[in-house]
N, C-alpha and C positions, 0 to 999 in steps of 0.2 A: 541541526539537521540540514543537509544537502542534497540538492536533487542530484543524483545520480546516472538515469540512465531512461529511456523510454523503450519499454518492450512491446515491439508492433505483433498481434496476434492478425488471424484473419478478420476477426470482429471486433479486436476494443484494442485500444492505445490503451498500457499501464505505464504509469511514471512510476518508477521506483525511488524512492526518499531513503536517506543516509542516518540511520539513526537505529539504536539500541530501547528496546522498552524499558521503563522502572518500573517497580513494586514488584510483590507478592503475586504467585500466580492467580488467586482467587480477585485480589484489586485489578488486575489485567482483564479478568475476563468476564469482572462483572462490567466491563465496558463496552464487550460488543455487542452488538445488536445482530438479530434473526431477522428475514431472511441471509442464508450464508448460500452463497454461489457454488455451485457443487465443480468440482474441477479431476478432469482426467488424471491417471498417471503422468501421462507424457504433458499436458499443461502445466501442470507441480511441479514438474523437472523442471521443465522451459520458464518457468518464474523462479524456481528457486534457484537456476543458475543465475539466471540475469541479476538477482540481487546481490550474488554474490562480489561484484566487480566494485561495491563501496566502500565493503569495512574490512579488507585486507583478506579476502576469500573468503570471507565470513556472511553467510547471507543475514542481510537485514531485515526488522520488524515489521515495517513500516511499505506498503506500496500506497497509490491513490486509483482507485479503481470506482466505475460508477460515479463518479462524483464524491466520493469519502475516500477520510482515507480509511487503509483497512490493514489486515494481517489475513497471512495465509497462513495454512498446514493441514495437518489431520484431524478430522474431524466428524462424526457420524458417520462412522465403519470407513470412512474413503480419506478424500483431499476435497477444500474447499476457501474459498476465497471468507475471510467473519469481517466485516465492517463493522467500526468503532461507532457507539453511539454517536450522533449530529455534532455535541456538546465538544468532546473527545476530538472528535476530527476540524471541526473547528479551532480548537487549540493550538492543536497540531501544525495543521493549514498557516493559521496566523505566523507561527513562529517562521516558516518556511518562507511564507513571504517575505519576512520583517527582514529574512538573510540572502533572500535573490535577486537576483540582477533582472534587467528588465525583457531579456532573452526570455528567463523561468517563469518570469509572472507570467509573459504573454500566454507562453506552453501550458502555463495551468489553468488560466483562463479558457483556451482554446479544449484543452481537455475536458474541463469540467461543462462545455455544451455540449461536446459529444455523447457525454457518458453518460446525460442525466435524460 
């Protein structure tokens, strides 16, 4: 997984992370965790473009939002932001560091006080 892109909103810096979910949709989603951040039409676009620029026009799974990382789409009649359980995004996290340079650590680090 590759950091890819930071999409500046008025209120929250999202990193967007380069990478494809595994499993079964039921193993997927018994991983997020509630509260899910409720998100506009026009935010939903403006995120799922911006991920789109890592996997070949292909929007990716993965953003880090809040301090987790997380997945977006549809969700309870609307669009919403579902962050992965602690466990999950910690994983995740690790693996991303274990392949960034010290540019990306810094950025997530720097993120991750903002957003929590």
């Amino acid at each position: 997984m590759k950091i890819t892109k930071i999409v500046v909103t008025p209120k929250t810096k999202t990193l967007v992370l380069t990478g494809r979910m595994r499993g079964n949709f039921s193993s997927i989603i018994r991983r997020l965790e509630r509260p899910y951040t409720t998100l506009s039409e026009e935010k939903y676009k403006e995120i799922f473009e911006a991920t789109k620029e890592g996997l070949n026009g292909k929007p990716t799974d993965f953003i880090f939002y809040d301090g987790r990382v997380s997945t977006f789409g549809e969700a309870d009649g609307g669009y919403a932001i579902m962050p992965f359980n602690q466990a999950y995004s910690d994983t995740v996290m690790t693996r991303v560091f274990k392949y960034a340079d010290n540019n990306d650590r810094d950025l997530i680090s720097e993120l991750s006080s903002i957003n929590k």
